[in-house]
N, C-alpha and C positions, 0 to 999 in steps of 0.2 A: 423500763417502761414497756409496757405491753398494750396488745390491741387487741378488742372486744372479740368474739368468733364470728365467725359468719352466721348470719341470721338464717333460719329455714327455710323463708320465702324467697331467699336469694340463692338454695342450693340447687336449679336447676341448672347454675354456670358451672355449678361440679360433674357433671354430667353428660356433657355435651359431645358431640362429634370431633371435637377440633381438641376436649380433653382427651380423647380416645389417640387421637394422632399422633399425640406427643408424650402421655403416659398410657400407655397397652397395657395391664394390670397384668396379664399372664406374661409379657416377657420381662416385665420389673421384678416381680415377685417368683418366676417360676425357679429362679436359683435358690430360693430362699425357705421355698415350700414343701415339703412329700405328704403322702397318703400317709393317714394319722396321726397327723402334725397337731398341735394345740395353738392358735396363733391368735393374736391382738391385733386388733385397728385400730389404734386411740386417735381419736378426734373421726369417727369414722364418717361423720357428715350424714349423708342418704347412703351412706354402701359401696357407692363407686367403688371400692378396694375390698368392699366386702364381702359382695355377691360371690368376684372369681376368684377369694382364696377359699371359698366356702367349698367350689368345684374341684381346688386344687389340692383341699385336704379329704375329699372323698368323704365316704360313709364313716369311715373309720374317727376322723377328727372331728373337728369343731375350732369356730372361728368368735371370739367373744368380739363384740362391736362398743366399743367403749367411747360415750361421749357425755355432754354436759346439758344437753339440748335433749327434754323427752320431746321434742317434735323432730329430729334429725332422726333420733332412734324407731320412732313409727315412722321415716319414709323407709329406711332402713327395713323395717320386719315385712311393709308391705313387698319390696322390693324381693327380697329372699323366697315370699310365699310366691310372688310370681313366676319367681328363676324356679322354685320346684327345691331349695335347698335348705328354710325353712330350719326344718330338724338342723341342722348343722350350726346354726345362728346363732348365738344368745347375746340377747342384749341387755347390756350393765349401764345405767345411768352412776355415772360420776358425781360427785362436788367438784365445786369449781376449785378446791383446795386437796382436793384428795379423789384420787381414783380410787381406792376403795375395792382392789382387788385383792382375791384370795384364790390362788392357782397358781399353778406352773407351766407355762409355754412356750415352745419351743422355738416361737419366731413371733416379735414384733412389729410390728410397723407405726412411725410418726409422721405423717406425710402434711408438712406443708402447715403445722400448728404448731409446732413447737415455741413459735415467736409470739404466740396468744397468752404463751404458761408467765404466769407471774413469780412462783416460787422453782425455779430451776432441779436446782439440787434435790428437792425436796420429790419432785413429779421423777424425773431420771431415777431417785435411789427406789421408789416406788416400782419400777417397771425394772428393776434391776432386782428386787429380790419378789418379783413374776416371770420370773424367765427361768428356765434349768440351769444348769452350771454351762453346759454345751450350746446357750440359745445363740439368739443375734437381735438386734435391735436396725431396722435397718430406719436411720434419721434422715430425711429431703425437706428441704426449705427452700422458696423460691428467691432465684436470683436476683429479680426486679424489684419485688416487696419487702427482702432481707437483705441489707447491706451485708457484705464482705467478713465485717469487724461483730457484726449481729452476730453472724451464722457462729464467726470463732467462739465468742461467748457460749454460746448456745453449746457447743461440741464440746468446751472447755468444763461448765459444768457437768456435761457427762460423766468426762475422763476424775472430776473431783469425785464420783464417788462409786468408782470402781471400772467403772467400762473401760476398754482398749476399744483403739478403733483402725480400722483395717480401711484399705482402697477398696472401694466398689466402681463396677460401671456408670459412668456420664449418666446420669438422668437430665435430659432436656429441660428447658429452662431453670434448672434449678441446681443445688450445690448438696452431693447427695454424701454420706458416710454409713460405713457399716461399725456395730458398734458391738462389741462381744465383751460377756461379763472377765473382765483381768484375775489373775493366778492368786492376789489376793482376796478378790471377791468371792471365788469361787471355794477358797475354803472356809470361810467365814459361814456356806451355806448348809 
């Protein structure tokens, strides 16, 4: 079972001062990021996560903002032209069945959506053959909203179609894993 996305009109609780508190975008992300990195947001909402990996991969890179919503993706690009970073953005409207990516990037991110995706296997092998053979996938679901046995499913389909997953840093409120393409996925590519 899965649950609907957050509607657009309700993404200014993505946003907020008190999200800032408890997830800092640059010190979640800033292990995860360098200057001319190619990296994903999927489910990127309005940007919250998008804006400061846009600052984090510099001129050099580029941050594709992947979601399902073309109203999340225009809070999204407004947000970008305001930060001044714009040029660095692109933004890829989804199917709700198929990301629909064609690229290679060096870092990931799922933050806190994974538990919306209806086809597991299916979104994870996706984002597994968009990553380089050296990326990472870094997966966060919330603790209150994602039971325990949720989140394991969730990480388990991962590991079904090729990901290894590694310990990361605690992320606040939430039950976070880093997830790197496995020695047989990687030759496969």
């Amino acid at each position: 079972m899965t649950e609907p996305p957050c509607p657009a009109w309700l993404s200014f609780t993505l946003t907020n001062i008190f999200r800032r508190m408890a997830h800092h975008p640059v010190r979640l992300l800033g292990p995860f990021l360098k200057e001319g990195d190619t990296a994903l947001d999927i489910g990127c909402g309005p940007g919250y996560f998008t804006i400061p990996m846009a600052r984090m991969v510099g001129d050099r890179g580029w941050v594709v903002a992947v979601d399902i919503q073309r109203e999340m993706l225009e809070r999204t690009r407004r947000s970008a032209e305001r930060a001044g970073v714009a040029g660095r953005v692109r933004l890829h409207l989804a199917a709700e069945d198929s990301l629909g990516l064609d690229l290679k990037a060096d870092f990931a991110l799922v933050f806190w959506m994974a538990h919306e995706v209806l086809r597991l296997e299916h979104f994870f092998g996706e984002i597994l053959a968009a990553l380089k053979p050296e990326g990472s996938l870094l997966l966060v679901e919330p603790k209150v909203h994602v039971p325990k046995r949720r989140y394991a499913e969730i990480v388990a389909a991962a590991k079904s179609v090729g990901f290894t997953s590694h310990q990361t840093d605690p992320v606040r409120l939430s039950r976070a894993v880093l997830l790197c393409p496995g020695a047989t996925s990687r030759s496969r590519g």
